[in-house]
N, CA, C and O of each residue as an XYZ file, in Angstrom:
304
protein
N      25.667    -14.401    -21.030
C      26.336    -13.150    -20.763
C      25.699    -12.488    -19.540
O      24.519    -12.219    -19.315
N      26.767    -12.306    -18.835
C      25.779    -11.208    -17.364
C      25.431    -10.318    -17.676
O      26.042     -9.856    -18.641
N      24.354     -9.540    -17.165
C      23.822     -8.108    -16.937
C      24.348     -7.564    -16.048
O      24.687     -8.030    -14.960
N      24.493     -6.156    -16.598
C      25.203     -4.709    -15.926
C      24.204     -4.988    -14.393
O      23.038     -5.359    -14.256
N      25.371     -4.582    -13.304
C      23.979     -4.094    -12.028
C      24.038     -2.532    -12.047
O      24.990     -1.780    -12.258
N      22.415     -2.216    -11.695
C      22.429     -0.305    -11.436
C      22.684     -0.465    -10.165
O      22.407     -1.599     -9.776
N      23.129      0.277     -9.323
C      22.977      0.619     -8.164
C      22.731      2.368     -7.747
O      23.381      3.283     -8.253
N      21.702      2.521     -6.773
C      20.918      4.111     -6.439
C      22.529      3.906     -5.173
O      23.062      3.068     -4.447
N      22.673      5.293     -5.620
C      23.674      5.522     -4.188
C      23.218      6.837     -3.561
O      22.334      7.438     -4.170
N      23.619      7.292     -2.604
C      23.332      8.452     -1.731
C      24.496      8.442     -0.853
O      25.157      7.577     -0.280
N      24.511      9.834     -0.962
C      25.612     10.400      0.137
C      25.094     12.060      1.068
O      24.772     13.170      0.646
N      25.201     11.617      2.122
C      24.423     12.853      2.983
C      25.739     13.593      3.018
O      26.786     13.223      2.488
N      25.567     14.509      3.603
C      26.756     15.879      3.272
C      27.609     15.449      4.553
O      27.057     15.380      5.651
N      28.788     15.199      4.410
C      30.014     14.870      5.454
C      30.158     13.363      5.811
O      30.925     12.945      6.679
N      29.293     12.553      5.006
C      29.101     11.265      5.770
C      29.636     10.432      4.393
O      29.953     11.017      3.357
N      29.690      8.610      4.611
C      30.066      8.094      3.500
C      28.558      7.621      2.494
O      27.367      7.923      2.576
N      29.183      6.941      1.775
C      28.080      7.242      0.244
C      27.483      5.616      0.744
O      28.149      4.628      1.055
N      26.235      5.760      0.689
C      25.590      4.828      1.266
C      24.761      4.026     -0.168
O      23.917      4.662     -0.798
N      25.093      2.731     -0.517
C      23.839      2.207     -1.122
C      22.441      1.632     -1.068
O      22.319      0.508     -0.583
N      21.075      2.449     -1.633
C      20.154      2.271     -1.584
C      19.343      1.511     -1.938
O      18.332      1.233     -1.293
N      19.733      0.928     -3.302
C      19.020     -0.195     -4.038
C      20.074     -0.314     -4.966
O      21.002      0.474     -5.150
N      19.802     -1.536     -5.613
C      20.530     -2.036     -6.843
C      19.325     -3.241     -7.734
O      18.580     -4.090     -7.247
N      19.494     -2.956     -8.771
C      19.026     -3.302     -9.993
C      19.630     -3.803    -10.856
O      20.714     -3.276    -11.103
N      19.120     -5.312    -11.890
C      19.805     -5.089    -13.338
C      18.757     -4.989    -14.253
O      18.561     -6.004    -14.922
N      17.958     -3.931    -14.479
C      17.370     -2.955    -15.547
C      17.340     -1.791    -15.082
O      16.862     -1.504    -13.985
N      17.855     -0.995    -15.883
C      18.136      0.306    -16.416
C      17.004      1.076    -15.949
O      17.137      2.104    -15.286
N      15.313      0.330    -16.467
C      14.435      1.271    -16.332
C      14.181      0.673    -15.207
O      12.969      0.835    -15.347
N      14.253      0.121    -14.210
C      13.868     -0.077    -13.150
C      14.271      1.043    -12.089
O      13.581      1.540    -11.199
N      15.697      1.312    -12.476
C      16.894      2.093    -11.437
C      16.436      3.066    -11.844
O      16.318      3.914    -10.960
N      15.977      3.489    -13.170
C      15.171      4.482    -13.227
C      13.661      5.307    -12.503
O      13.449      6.465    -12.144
N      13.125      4.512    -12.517
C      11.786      4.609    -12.050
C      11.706      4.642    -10.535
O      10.956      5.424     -9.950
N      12.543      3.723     -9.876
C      13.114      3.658     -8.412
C      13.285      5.381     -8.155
O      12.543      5.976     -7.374
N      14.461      6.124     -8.997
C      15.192      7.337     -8.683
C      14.071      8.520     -8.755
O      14.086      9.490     -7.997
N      12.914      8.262     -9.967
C      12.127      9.169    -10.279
C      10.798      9.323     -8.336
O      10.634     10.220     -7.509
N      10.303      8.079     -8.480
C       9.327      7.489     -7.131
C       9.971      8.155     -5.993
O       9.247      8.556     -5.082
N      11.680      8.383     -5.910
C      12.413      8.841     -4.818
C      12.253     10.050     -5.226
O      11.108     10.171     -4.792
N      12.422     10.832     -5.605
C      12.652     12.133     -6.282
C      10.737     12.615     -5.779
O      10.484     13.390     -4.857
N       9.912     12.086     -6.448
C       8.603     12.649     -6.197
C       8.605     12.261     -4.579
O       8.280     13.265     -3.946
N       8.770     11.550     -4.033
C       8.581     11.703     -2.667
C       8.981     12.440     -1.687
O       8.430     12.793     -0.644
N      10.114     12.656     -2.184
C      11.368     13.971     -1.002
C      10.772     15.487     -1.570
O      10.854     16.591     -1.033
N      10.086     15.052     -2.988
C       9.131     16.578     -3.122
C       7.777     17.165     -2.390
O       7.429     18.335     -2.229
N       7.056     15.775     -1.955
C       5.657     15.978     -1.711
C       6.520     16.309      0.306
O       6.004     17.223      0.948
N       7.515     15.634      0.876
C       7.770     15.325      2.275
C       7.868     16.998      2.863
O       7.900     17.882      2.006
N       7.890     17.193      3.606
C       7.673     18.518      4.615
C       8.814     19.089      4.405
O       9.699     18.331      4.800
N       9.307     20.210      3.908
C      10.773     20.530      4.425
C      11.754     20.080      3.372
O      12.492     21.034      3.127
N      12.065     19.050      2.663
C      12.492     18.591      1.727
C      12.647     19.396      0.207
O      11.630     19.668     -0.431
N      14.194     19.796     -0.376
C      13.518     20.164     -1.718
C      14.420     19.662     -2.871
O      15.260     20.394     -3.393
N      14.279     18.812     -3.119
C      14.741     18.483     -4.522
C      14.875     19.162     -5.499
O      14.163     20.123     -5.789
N      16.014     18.652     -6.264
C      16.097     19.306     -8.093
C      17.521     18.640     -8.429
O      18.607     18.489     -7.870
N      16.855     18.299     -9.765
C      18.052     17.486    -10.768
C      19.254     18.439    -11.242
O      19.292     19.556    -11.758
N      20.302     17.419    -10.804
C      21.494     18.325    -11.567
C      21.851     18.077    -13.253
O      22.372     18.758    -14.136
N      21.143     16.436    -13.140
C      21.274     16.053    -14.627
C      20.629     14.656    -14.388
O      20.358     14.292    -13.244
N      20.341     13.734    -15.677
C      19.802     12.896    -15.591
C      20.590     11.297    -15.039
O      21.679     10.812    -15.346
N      19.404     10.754    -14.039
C      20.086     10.035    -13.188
C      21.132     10.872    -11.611
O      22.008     10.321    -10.945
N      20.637     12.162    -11.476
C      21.728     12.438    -10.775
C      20.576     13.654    -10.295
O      20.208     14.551    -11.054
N      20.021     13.457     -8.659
C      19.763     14.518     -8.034
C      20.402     15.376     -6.743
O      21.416     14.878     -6.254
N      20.049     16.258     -6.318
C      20.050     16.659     -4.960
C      18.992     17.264     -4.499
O      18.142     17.972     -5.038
N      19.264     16.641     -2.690
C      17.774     17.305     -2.173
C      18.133     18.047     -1.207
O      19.009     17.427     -0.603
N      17.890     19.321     -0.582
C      18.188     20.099      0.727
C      17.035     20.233      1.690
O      15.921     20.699      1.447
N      17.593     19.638      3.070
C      16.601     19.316      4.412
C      16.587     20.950      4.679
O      17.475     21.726      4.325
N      15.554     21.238      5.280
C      16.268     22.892      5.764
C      15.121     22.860      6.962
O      13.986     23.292      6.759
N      15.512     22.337      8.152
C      14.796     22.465      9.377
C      15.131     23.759     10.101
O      15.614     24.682      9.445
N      14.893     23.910     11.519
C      15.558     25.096     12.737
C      16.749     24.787     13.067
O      17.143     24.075     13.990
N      17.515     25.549     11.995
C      18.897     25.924     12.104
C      19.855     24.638     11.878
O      20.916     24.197     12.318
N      18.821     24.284     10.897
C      19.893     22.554     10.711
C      19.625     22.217      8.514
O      18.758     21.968      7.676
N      20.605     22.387      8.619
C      20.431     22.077      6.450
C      21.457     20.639      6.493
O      22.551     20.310      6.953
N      20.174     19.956      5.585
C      21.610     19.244      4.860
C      21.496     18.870      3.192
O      20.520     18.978      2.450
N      22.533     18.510      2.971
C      22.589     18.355      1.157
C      22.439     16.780      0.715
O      23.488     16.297      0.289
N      21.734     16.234      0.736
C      21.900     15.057      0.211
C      21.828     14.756     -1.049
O      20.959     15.374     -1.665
N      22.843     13.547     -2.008
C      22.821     13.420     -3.401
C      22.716     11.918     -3.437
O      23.234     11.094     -2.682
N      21.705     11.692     -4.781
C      21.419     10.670     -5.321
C      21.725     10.479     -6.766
O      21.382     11.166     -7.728
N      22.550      9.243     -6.699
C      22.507      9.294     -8.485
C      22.795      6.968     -8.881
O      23.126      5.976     -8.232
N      22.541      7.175     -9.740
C      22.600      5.999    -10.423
C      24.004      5.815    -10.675
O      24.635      6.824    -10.990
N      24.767      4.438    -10.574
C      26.147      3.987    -11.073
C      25.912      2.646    -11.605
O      24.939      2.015    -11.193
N      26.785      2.088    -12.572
C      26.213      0.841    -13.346
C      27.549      0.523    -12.831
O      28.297      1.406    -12.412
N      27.953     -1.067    -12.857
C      28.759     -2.124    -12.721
C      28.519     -3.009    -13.677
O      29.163     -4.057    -13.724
């Protein structure tokens, strides 16, 4: 029997939805999203926060430039 694939997707604000990684364990795609999530927290400028599980957004907020980027997990 095959295994489900995860795939991390991202989509920057106005642009198309880009895939980041793909996985077939669950806790892998997990742990991937969490490692991403702590990193865009510790990065300069960057601010993350979960809308729900498996599913974030982060806002860039430089000189006079924002953007919204979203990350979330999709299974196949």
């Amino acid at each position: 029997m095959a295994r489900a694939k995860y795939y991390i997707k991202r989509q920057i604000e106005g642009e198309e939805i880009d895939e980041v990684a793909n996985f077939t364990r669950k806790d892998k795609a997990e742990r991937f999203l969490n490692k991403l999530f702590r990193g865009l927290k510790k990065a300069d400028r960057h601010y993350p926060y979960w809308v729900r599980q498996g599913y974030f957004k982060s806002e860039f907020v430089g000189l006079c430039v924002n953007f919204k980027t979203e990350y979330w997990i999709e299974k196949y």
